[in-house]
NULUMDO-244811 format. One line per 3 residues: number of its first residue (from 1); their letters; for each residue x, y, z of N, C-alpha, C. Coordinates in nm, 4 decimals. Example, Ala and Ser with C-alpha at 12.3 -4.5 7.8 and 13.67 -1.06 7.14 Angstrom:
BEGIN
1> AS> 1.3190,-0.5690,0.7800,1.2300,-0.4500,0.7800,1.3200,-0.3300,0.7800  1.2850,-0.2250,0.7080,1.3670,-0.1060,0.7140,1.2900,0.0030,0.7870
END
This chain:
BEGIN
1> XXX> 0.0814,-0.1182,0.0000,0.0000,0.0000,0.0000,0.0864,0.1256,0.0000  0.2156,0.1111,0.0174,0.2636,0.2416,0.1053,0.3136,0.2508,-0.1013  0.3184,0.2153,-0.1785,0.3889,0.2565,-0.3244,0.2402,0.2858,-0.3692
4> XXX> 0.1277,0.2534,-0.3929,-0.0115,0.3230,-0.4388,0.0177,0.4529,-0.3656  -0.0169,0.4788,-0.2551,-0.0228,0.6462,-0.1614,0.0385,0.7546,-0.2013  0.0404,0.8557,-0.1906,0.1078,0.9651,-0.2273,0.1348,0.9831,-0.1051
7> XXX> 0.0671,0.9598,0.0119,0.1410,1.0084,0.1691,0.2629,0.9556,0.2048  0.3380,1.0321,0.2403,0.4335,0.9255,0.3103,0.4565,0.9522,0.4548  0.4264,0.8405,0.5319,0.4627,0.8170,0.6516,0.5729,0.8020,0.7363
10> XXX> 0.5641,0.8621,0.8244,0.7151,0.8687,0.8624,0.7818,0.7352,0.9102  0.7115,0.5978,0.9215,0.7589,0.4509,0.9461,0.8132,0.4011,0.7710  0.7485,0.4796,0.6657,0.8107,0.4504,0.5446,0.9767,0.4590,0.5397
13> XXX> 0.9712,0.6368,0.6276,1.1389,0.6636,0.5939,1.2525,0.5472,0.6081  1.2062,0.4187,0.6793,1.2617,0.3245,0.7420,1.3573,0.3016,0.5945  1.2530,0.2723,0.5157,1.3087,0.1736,0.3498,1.4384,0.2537,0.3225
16> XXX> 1.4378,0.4342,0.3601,1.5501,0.4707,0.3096,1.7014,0.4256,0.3475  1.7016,0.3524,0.4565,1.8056,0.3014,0.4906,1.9166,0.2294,0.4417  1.8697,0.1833,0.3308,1.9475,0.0826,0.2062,2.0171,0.2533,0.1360
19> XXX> 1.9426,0.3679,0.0739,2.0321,0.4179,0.0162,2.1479,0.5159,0.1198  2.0707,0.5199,0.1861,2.1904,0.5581,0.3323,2.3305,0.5555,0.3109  2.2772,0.4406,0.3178,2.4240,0.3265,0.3392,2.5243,0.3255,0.2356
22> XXX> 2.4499,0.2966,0.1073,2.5259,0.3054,0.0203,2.5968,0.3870,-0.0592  2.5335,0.5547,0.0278,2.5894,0.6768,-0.0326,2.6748,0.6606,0.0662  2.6774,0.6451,0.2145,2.7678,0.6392,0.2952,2.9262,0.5750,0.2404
25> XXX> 2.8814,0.4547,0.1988,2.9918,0.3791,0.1618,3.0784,0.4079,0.0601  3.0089,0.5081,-0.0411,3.0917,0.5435,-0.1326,3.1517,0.6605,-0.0998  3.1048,0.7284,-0.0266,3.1519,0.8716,0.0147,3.2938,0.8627,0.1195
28> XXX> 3.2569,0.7290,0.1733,3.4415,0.6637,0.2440,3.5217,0.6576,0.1413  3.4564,0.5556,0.0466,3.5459,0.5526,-0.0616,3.5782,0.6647,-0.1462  3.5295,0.7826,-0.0746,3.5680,0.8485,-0.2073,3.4804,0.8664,-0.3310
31> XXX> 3.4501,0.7878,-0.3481,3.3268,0.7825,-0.4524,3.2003,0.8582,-0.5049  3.1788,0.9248,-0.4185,3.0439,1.0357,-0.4190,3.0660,1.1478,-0.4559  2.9896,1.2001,-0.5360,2.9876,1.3599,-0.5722,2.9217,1.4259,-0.4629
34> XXX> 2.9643,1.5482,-0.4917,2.9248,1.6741,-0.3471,2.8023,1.7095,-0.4139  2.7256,1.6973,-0.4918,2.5900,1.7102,-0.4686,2.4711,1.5793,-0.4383  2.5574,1.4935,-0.4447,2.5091,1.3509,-0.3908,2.4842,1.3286,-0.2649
37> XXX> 2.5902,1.4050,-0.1888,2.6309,1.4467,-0.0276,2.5393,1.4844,0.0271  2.5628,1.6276,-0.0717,2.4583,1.7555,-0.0274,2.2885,1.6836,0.0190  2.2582,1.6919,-0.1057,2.1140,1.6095,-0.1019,2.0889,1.4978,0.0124
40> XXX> 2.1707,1.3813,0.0502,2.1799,1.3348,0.1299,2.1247,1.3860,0.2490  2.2508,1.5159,0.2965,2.2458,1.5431,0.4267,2.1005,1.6146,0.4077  2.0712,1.6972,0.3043,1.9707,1.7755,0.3125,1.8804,1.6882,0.3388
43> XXX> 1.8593,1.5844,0.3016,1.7218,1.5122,0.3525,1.7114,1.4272,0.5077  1.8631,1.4021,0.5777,1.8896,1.3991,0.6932,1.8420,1.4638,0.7715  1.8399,1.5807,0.7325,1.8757,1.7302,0.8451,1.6824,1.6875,0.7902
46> XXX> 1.5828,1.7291,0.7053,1.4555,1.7185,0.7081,1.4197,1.5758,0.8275  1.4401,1.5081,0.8098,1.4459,1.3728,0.8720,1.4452,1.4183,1.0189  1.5230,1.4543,1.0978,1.5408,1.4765,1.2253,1.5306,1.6243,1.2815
49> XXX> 1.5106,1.7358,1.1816,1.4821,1.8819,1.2418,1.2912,1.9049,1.2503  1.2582,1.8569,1.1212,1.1072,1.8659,1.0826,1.0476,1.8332,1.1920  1.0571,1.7114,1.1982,0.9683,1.6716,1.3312,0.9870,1.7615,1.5263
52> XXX> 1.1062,1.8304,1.5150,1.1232,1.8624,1.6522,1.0336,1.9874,1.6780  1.0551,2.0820,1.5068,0.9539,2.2099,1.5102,0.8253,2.1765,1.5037  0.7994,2.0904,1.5079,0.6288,2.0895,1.4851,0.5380,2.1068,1.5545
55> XXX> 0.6179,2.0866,1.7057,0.5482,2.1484,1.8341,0.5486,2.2416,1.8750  0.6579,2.3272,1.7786,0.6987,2.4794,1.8256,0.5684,2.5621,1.7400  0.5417,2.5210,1.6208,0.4896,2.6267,1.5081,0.3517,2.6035,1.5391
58> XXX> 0.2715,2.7414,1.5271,0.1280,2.6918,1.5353,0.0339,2.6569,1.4422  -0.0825,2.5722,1.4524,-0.1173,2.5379,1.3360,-0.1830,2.6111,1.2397  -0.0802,2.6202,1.1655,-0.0791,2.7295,1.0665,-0.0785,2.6404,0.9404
61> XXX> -0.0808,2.7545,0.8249,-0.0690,2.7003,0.6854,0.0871,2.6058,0.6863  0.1722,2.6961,0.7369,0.3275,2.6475,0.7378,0.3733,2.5304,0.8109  0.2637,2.5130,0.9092,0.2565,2.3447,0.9654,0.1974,2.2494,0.8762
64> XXX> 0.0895,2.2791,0.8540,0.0157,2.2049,0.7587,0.1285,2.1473,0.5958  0.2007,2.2630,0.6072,0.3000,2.1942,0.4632,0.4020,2.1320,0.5210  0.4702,2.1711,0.6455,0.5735,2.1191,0.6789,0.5263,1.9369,0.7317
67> XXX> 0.4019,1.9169,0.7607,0.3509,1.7852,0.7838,0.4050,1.7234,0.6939  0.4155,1.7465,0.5492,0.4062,1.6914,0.4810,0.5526,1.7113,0.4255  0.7157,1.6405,0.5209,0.8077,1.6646,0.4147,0.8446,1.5433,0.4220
70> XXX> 0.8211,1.4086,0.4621,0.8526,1.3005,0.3434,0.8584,1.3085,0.2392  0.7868,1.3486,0.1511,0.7754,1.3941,0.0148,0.9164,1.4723,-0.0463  0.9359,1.5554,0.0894,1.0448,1.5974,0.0283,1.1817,1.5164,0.0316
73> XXX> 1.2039,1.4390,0.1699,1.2925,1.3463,0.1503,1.2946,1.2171,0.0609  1.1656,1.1893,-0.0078,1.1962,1.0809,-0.0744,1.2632,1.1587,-0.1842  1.1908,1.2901,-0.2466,1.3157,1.3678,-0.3540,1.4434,1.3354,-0.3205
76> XXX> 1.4610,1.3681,-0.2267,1.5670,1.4302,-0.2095,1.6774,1.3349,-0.1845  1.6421,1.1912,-0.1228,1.7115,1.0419,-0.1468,1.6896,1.0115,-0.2620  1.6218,1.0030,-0.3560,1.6129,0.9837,-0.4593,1.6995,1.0863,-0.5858
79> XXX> 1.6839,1.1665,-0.5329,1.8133,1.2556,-0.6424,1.9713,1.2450,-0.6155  2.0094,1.1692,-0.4536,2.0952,1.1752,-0.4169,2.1552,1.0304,-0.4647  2.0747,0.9215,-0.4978,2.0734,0.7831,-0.5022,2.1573,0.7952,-0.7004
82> XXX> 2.0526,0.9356,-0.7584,2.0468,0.8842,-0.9347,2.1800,0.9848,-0.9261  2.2247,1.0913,-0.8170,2.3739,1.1452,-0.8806,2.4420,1.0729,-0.8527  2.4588,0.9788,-0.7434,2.5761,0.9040,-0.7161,2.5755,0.8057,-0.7778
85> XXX> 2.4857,0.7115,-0.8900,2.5351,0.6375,-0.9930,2.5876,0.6963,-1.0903  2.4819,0.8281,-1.1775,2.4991,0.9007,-1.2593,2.6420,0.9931,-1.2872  2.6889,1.0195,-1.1840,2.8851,1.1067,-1.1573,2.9287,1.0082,-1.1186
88> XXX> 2.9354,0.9051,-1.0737,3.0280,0.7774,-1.0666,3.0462,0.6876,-1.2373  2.9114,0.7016,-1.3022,2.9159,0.6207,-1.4222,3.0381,0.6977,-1.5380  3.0112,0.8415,-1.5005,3.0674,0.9635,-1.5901,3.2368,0.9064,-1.6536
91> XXX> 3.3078,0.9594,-1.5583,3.4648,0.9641,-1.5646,3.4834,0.7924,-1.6535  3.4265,0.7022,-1.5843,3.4432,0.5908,-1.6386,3.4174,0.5606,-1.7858  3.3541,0.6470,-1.8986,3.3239,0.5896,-1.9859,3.4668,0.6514,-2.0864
94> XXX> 3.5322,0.6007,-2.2086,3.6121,0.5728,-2.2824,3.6095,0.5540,-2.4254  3.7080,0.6172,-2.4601,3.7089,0.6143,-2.5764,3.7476,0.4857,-2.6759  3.6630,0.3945,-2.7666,3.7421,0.2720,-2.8314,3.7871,0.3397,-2.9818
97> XXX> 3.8952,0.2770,-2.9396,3.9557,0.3175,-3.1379,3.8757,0.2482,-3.1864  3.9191,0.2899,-3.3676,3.8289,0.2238,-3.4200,3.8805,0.0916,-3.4517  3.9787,0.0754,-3.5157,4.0634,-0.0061,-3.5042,4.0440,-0.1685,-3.4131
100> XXX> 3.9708,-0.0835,-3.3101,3.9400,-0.2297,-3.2095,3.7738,-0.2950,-3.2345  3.7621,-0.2171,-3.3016,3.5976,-0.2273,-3.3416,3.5795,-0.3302,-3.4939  3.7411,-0.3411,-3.5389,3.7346,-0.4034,-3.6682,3.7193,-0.3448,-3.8146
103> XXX> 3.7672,-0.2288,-3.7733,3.7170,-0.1537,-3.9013,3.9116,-0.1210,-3.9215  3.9432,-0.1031,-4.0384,4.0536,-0.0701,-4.0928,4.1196,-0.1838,-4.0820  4.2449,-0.1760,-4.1573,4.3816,-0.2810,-4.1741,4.4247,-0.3368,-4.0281
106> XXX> 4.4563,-0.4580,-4.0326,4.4609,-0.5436,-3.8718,4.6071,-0.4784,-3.8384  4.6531,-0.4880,-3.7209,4.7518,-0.4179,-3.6728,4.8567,-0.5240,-3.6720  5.0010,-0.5505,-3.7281,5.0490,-0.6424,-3.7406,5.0366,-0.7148,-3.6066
109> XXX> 5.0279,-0.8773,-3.5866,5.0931,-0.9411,-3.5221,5.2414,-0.9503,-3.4275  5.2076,-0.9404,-3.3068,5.3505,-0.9409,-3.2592,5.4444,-1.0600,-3.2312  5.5517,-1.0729,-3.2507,5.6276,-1.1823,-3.2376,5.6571,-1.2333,-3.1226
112> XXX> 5.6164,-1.4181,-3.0782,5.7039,-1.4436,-2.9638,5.7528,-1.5734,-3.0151  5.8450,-1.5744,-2.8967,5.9407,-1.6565,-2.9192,5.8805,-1.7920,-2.8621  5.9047,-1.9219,-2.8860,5.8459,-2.0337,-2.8624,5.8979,-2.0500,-2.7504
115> XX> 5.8249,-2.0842,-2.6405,5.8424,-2.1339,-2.4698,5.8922,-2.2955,-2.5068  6.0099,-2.2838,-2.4990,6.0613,-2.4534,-2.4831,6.1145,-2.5016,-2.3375
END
């Protein structure tokens, strides 16, 4: 039920825990872009500040939206999840000659010597 809903509940945020982790892990390694980070923490900091003001603000229009920022953290794990494949996939891609593709004259053969 909770993927039909447009609400999201704050026992949902649980699922985010898998990409957590795995931005975590790359960001040891090195691996993560700083807007991968960013987004991350930004949806952290929603995660654990949102809920503390909610007893402070009165019920106002600005409570009434702020009820509602799962929504914004699933963005916001979710944009953090598609940069850190998306700038990790980047640097990695390469150029093939053509040459290796089979097109033009074969590149001579190199010589070895017979293993006796």
């Amino acid at each position: 039920m909770a993927a039909a809903s447009p609400i999201v509940w704050e026992h949902y945020l649980v699922l985010l825990i898998i990409p957590v982790i795995a931005l975590a892990a790359a960001a040891i390694a090195g691996r993560a872009s700083r807007r991968a980070k960013l987004a991350m923490l930004a949806a952290c900091v929603l995660v654990f500040v949102i809920p503390l003001l909610r007893p402070i603000l009165p019920q106002s229009g600005a409570a009434a939206i702020l009820a509602e920022y799962g929504v914004a953290v699933l963005v916001l794990v979710y944009l953090s999840a598609w940069w850190l494949v998306r700038d990790r996939a980047a640097p990695s891609r390469t150029r093939i000659a053509p040459r290796s593709l089979g097109r033009g004259p074969a590149a001579p053969a190199q010589s070895r010597a017979p293993i006796c």
